[in-house]
MIFI-564177 format. One record per residue (C-alpha): x, y, z; residue number from 1. Coordinates in Angstrom, 3 decimals. Example, Ala and Ser with C-alpha at 12.3 -4.5 7.8 and 13.67 -1.06 7.14 Angstrom:
BEGIN
<rec c1="12.300" c2="-4.500" c3="7.800" i="1"/>
<rec c1="13.670" c2="-1.060" c3="7.140" i="2"/>
This chain:
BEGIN
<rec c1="64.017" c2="95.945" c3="84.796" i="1"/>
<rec c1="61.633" c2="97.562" c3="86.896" i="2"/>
<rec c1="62.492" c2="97.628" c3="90.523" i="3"/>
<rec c1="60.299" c2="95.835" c3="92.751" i="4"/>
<rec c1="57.266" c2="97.149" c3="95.151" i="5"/>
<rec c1="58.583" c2="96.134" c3="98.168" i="6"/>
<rec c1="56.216" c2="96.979" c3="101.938" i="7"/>
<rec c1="58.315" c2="99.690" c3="103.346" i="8"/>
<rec c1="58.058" c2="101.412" c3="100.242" i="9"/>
<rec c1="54.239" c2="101.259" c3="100.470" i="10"/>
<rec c1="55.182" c2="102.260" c3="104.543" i="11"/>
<rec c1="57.175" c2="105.229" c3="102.667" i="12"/>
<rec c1="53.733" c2="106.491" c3="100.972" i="13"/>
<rec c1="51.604" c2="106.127" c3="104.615" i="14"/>
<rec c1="54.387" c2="108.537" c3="106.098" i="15"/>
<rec c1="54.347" c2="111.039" c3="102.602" i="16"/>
<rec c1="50.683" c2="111.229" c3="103.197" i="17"/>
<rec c1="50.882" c2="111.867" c3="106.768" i="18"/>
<rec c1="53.262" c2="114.746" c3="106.398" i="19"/>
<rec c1="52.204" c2="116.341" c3="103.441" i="20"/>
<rec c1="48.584" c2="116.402" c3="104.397" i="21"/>
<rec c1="47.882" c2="116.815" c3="101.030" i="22"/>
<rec c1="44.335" c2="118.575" c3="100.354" i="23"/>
<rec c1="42.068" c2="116.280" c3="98.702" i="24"/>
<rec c1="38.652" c2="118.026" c3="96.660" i="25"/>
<rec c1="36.166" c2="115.303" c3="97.314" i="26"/>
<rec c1="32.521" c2="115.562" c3="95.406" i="27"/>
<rec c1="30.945" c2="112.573" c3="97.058" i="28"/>
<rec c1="27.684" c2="111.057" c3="97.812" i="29"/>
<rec c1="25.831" c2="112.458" c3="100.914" i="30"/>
<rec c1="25.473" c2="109.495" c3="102.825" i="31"/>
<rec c1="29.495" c2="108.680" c3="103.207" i="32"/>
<rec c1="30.542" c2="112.561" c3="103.205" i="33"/>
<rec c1="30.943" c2="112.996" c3="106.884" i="34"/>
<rec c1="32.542" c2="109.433" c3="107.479" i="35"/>
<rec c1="34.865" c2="110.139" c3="104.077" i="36"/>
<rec c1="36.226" c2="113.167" c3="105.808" i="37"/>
<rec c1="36.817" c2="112.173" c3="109.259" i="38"/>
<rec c1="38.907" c2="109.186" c3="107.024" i="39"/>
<rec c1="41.213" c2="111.633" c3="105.547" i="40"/>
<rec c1="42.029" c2="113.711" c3="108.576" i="41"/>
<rec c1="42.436" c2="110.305" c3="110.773" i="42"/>
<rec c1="44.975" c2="109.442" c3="107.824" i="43"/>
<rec c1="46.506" c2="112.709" c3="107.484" i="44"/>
<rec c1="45.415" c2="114.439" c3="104.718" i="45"/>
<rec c1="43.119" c2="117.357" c3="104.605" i="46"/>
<rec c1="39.902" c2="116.702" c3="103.101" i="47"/>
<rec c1="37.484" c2="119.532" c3="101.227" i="48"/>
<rec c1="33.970" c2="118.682" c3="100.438" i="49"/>
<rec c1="32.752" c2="121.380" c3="97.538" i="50"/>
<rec c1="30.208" c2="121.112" c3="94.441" i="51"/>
<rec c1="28.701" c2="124.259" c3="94.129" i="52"/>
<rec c1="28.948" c2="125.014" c3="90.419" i="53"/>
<rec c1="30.129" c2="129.016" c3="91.647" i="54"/>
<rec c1="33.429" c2="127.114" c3="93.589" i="55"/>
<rec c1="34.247" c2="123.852" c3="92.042" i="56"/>
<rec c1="36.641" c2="124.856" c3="89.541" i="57"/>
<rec c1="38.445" c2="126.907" c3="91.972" i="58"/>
<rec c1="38.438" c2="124.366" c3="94.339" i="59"/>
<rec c1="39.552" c2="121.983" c3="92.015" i="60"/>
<rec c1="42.397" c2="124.355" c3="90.840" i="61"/>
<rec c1="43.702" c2="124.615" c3="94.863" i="62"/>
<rec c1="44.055" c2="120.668" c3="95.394" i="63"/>
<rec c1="46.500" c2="118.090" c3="95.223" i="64"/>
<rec c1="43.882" c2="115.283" c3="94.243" i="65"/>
<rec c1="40.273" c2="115.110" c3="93.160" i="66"/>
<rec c1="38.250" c2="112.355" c3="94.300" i="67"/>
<rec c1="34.585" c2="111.755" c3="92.303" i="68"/>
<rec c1="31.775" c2="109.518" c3="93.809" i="69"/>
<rec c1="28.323" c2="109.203" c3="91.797" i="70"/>
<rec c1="26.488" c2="107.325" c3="94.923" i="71"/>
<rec c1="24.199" c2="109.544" c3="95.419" i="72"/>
<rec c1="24.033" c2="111.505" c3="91.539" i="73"/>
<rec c1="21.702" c2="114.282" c3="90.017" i="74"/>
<rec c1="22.430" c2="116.199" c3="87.286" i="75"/>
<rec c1="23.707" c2="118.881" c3="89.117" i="76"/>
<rec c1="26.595" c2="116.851" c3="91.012" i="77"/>
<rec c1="27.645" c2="115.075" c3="87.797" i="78"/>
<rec c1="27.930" c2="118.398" c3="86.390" i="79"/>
<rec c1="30.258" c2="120.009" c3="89.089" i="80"/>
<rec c1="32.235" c2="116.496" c3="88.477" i="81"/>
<rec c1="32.947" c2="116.811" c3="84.991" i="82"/>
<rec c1="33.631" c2="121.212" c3="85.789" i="83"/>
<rec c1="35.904" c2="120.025" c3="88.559" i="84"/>
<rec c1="37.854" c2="116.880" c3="86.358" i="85"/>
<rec c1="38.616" c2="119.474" c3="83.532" i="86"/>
<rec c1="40.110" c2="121.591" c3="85.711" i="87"/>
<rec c1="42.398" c2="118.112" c3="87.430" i="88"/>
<rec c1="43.018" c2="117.415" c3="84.330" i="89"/>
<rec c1="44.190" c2="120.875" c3="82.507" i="90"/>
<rec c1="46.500" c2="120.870" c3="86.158" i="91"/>
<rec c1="47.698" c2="117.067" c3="85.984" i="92"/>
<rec c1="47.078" c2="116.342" c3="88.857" i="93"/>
<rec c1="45.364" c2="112.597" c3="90.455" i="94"/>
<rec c1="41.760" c2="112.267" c3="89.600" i="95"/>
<rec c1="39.942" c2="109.101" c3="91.279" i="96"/>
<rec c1="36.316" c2="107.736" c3="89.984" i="97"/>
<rec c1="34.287" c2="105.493" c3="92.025" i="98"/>
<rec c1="31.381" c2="104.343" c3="89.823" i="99"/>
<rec c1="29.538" c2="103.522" c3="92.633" i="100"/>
<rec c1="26.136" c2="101.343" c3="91.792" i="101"/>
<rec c1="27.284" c2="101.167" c3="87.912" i="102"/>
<rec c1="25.183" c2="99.144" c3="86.042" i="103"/>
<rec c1="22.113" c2="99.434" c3="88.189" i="104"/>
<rec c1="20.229" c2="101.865" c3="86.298" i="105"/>
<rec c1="20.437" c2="103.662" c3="82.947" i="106"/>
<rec c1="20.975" c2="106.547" c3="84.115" i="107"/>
<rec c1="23.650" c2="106.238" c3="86.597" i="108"/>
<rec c1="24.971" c2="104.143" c3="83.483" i="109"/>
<rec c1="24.701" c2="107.295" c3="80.951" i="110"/>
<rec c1="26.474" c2="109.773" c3="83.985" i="111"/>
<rec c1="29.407" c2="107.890" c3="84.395" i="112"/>
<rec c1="29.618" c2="107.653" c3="80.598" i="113"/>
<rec c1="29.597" c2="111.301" c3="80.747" i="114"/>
<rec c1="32.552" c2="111.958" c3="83.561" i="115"/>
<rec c1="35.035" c2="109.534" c3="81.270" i="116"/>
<rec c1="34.065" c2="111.632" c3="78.075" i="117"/>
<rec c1="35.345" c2="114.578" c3="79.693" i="118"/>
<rec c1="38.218" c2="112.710" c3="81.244" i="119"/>
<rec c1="39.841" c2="109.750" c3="81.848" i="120"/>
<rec c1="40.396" c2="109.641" c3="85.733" i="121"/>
<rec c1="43.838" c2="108.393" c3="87.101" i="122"/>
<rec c1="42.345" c2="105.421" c3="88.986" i="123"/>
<rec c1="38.879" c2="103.761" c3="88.940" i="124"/>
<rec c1="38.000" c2="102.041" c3="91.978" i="125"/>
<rec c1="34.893" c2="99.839" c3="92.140" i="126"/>
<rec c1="33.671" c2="96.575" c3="93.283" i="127"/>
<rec c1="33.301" c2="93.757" c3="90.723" i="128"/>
<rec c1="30.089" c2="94.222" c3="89.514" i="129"/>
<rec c1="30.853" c2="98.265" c3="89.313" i="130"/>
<rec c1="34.219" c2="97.639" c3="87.181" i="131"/>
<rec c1="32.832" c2="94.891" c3="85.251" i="132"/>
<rec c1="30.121" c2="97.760" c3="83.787" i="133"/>
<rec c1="32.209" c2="100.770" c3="83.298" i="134"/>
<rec c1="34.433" c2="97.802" c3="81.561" i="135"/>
<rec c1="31.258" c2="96.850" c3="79.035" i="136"/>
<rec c1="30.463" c2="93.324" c3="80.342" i="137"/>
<rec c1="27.985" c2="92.248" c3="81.564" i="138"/>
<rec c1="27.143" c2="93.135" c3="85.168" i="139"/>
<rec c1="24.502" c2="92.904" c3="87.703" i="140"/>
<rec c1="24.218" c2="94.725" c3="90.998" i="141"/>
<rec c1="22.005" c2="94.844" c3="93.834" i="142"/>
<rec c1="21.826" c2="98.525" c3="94.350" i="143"/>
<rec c1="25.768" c2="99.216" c3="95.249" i="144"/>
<rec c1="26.427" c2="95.876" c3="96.436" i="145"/>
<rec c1="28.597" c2="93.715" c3="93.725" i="146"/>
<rec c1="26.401" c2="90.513" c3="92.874" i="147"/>
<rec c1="29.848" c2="89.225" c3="90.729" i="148"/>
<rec c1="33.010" c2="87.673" c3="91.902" i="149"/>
<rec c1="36.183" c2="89.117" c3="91.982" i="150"/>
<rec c1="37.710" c2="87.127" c3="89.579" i="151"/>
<rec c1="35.356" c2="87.499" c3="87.100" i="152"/>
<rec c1="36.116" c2="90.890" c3="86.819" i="153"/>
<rec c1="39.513" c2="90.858" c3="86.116" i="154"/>
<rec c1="39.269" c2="90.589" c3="82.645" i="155"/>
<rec c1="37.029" c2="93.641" c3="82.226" i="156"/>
<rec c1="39.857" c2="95.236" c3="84.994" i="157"/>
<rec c1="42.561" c2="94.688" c3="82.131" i="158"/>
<rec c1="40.622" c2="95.887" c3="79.328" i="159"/>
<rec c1="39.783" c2="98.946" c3="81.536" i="160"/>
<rec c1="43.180" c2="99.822" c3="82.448" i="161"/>
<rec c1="44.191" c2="99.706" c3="78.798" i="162"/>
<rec c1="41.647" c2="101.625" c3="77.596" i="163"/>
<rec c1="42.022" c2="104.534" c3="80.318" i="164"/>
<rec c1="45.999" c2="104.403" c3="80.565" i="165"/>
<rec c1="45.985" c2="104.524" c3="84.145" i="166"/>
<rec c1="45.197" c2="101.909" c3="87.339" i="167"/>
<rec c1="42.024" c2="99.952" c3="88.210" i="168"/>
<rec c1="41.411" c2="98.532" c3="91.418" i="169"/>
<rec c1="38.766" c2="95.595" c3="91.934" i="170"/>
<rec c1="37.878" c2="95.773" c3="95.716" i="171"/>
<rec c1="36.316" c2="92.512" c3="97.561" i="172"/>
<rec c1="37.853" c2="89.692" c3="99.709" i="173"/>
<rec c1="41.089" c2="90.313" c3="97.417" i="174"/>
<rec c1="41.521" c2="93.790" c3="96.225" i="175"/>
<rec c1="43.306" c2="93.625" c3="92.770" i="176"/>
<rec c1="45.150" c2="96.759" c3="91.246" i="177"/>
<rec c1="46.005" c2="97.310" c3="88.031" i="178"/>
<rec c1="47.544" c2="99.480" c3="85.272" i="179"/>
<rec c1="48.378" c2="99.894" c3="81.711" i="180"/>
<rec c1="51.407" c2="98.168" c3="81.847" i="181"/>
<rec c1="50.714" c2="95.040" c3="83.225" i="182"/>
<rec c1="51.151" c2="95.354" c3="86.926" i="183"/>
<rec c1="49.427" c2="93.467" c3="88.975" i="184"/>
<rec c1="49.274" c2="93.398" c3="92.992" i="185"/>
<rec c1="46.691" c2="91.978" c3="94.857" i="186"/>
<rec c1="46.273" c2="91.921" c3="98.435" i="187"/>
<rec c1="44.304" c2="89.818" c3="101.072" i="188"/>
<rec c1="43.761" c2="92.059" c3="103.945" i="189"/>
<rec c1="40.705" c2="93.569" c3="105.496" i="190"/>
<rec c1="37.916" c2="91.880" c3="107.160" i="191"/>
<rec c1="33.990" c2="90.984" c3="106.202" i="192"/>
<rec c1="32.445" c2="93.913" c3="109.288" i="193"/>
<rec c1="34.052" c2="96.345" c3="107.459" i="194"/>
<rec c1="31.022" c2="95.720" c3="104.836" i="195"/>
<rec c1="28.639" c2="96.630" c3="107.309" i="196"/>
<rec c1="29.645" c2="99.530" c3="107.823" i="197"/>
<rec c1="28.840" c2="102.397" c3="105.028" i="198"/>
<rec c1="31.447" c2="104.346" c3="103.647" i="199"/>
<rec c1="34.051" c2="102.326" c3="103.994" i="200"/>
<rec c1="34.687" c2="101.644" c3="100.314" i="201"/>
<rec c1="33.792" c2="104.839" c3="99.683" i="202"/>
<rec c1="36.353" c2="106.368" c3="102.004" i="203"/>
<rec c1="38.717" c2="103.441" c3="100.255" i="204"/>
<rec c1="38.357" c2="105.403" c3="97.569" i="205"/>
<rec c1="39.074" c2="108.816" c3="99.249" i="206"/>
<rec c1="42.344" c2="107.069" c3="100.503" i="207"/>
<rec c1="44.023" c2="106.612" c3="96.976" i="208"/>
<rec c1="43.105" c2="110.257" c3="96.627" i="209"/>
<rec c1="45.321" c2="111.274" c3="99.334" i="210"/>
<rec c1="47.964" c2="108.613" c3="98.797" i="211"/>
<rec c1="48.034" c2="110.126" c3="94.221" i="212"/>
<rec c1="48.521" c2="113.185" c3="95.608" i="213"/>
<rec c1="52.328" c2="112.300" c3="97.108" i="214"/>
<rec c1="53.134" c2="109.245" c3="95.497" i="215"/>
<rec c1="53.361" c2="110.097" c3="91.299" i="216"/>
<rec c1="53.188" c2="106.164" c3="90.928" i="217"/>
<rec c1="49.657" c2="106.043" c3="90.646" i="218"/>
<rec c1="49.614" c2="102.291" c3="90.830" i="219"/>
<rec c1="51.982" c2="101.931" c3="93.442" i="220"/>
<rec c1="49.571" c2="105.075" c3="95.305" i="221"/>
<rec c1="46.579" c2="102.355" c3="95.013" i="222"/>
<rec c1="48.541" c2="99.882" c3="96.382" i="223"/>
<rec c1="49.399" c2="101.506" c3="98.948" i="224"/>
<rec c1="45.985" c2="102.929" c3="100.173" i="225"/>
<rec c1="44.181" c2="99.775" c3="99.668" i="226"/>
<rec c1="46.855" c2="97.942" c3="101.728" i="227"/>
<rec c1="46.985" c2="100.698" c3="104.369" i="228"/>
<rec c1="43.083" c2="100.682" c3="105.116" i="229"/>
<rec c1="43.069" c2="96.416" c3="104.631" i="230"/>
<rec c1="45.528" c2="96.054" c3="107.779" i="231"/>
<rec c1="43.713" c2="98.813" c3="109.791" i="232"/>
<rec c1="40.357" c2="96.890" c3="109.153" i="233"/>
<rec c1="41.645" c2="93.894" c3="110.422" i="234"/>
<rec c1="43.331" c2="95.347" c3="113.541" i="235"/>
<rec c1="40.715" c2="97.239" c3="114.546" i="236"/>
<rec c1="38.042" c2="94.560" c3="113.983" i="237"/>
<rec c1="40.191" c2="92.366" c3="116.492" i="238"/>
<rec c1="40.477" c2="95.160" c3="118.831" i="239"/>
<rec c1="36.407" c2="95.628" c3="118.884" i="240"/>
<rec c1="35.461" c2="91.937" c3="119.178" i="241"/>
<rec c1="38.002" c2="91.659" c3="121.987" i="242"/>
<rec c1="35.738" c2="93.826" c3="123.987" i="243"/>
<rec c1="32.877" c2="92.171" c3="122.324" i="244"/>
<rec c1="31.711" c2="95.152" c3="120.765" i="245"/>
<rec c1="30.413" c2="95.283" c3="117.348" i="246"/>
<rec c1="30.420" c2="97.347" c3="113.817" i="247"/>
<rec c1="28.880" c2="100.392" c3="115.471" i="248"/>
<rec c1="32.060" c2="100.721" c3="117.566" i="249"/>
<rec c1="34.671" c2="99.570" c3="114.882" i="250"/>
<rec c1="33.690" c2="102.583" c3="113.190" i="251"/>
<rec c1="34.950" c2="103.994" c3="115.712" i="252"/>
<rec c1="37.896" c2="101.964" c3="116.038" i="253"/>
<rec c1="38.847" c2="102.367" c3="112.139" i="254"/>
<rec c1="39.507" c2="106.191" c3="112.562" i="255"/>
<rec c1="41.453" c2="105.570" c3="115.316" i="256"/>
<rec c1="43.612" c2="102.529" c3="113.730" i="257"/>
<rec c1="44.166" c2="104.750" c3="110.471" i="258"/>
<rec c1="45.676" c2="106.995" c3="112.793" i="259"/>
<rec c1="47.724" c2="105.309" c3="115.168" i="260"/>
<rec c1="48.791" c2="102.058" c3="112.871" i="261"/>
<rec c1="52.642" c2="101.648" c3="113.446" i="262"/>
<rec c1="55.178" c2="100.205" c3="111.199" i="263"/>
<rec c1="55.977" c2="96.886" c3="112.871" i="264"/>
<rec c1="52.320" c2="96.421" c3="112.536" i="265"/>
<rec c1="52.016" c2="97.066" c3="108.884" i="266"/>
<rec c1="54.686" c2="94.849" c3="108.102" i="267"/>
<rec c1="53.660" c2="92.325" c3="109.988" i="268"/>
<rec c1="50.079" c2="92.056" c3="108.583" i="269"/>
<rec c1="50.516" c2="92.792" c3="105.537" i="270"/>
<rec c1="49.671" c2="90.109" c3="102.588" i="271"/>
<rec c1="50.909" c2="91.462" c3="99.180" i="272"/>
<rec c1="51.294" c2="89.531" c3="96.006" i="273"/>
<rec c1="52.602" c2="91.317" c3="93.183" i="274"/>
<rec c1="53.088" c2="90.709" c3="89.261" i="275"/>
<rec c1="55.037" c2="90.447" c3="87.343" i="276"/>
């Protein structure tokens, strides 16, 4: 029987990544780059932003986790993706897709189609609407905002899973994560400002990177991350509208709380379900 995912194991991960500072190749869109970086050093890892066609196998060959975002695609990017996933994936090590806006066009449609030809990443991370496409059903999306439920992507989740051999996580109110085998945690932390703020599932995203890269559980790793950054998001939105500031200072206030979050807190906060 498998033993079971307990909090200070997930704790266990938050201190791995913090003192491994494990270097995480990111090829992401430009308008979350900056904020996705600043994310992984507040956390502890050490972030690298490369896509030049001359470097990103090399860089790719150096890292301890490669992170792929297609928010902002051209052909260019998608091809220093699929050059830097071969390499991940020759090297076994984590490779994390976030299909951001899937489903909204035809072409972003076609590039993503492309990445998982050349690989199957580790972990896909998407909202509903974004898993529910990569999935096959049918999806629609305002731009890279989900227009479906959670929920109703967990179907397409399983199937997704199965098909890839390796974790799917469903963000929204709930994130769910899942994997081949039938595990299922789901986890109801976070707070609705940190949607007004861009990046944020992005740098979600980034986050599973960096937690792949220590913990070889890559569903526990997803877990982990997604419950890390849910309980920062909530702290730090109390902390801002106790000064009756907004979302332009829990920014702010997120990098800090990724950095400074202590134990008891964690603990305390944290709202895990897991099955079976």
């Amino acid at each position: 029987m498998a033993k079971p995912l307990l909090p200070s194991d997930l704790w266990a991960d938050v201190l791995a990544v913090r003192a491994q500072r494990p270097l995480v190749h990111s090829i992401t869109n430009l308008v979350v780059m900056n904020f996705n970086a600043n994310v992984l050093l507040a956390m502890g890892a050490s972030p690298v932003m490369a896509h030049a066609h001359e470097e990103v196998a090399d860089m790719a060959a150096i890292a301890q986790a490669l992170v792929l975002n297609i928010g902002t695609l051209e052909p260019y990017w998608i091809n220093s993706m699929c050059q830097a996933l071969d390499v991940a994936s020759a090297r076994a090590i984590p490779t994390v897709l976030d299909p951001v806006g899937a489903g909204a066009t035809p072409y972003r449609n076609d590039s993503i189609k492309a990445i998982l030809r050349q690989a199957m990443p580790t972990v896909i991370r998407g909202n509903a609407s974004e898993i529910m496409s990569v999935a096959g059903m049918a999806a629609q999306t305002r731009g890279v905002d989900s227009s479906a439920a959670v929920a109703d992507a967990l179907q397409g989740a399983r199937a997704l899973s199965e098909r890839s051999g390796g974790v799917v996580c469903v963000s929204g109110p709930l994130d769910h994560v899942l994997d081949a085998h039938g595990r299922h945690a789901s986890l109801a932390n976070g707070h609705e400002w940190m949607t007004r703020i861009t990046g944020v599932g992005c740098s979600a995203t980034a986050l599973v990177g960096a937690f792949c890269a220590v913990q070889p559980d890559a569903w526990r790793a997803t877990v982990a991350a997604m419950a890390y950054l849910g309980v920062v998001g909530e702290v730090a939105t109390q902390a801002v509208q106790a000064q009756g500031q907004g979302v332009g200072s829990l920014q702010m206030a997120l990098l800090d709380h990724l950095q400074l979050l202590d134990e008891t807190t964690f603990l305390s906060r944290l709202k895990l379900t897991v099955s079976p």
